[in-house]
N, C-alpha and C positions, 0 to 999 in steps of 0.2 A: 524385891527381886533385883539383882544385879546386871547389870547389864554384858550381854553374851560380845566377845569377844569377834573380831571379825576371821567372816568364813570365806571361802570361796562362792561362796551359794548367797550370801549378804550381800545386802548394799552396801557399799562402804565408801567414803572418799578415792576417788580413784588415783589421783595422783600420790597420796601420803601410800596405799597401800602399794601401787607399784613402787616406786622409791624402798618399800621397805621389803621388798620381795628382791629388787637388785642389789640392795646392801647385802641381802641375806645371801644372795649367789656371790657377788664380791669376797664377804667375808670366808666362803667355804674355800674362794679359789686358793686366797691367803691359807687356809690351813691345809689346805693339799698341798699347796709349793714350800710349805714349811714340812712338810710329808708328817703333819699329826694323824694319830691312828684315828682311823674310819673318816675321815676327814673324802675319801671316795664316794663313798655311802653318802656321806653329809653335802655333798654337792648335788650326787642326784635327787635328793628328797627335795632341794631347793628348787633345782631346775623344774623337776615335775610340781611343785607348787607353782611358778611359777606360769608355766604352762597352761595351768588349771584356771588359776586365775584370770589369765587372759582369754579366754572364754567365756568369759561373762560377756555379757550386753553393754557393759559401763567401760570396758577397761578402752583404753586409748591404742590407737592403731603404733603407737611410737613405742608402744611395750612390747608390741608381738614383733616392731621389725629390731628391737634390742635384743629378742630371744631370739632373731635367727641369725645374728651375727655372733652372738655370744656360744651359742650353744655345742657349733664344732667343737670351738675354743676348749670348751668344757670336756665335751666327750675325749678330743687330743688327751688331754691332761691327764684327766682318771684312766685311759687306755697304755698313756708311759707309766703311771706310778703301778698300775697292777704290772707291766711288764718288766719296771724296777725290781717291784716287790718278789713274782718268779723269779729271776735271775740270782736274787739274793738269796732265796730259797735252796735253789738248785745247787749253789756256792757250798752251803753249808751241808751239802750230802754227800 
């Protein structure tokens, strides 16, 4: 049997999994400021993963105060590229 992969709901090293839940929101930021398609989407599936995770029993108190300074940050961001993405819409009617 192979071993299952970590979940939310797992035990899992806490430090390596958060580390790799803020790479994963970092990296989205980058691709939303680079304005790659769905790159909006792909930031909130991060965020809410990472959200999720910190919810567990294990996770460390320094992951939930990263997500409530980051997470404005985040919302700003995907709230200017969809009112980029409108305006460009709108241009072209």
């Amino acid at each position: 049997m192979t071993p299952r992969k970590c979940t939310a709901n797992a035990t899992c090293s806490t430090p390596k999994w958060s580390e790799r839940l803020q790479d994963e929101v970092y990296r989205q930021m980058y691709r939303l400021e680079a304005r790659r398609p769905g790159a909006e989407v792909a930031l909130a599936i991060a965020l809410l993963r990472a959200w999720v995770a910190s919810d567990s029993e294990t996770e460390l108190p320094q992951s939930r105060e990263w997500l409530m300074k980051i997470c404005p940050i985040c919302i700003l961001m995907i709230e200017e590229t969809l009112k980029v993405d409108d305006s460009d819409k709108q241009c072209l009617q």
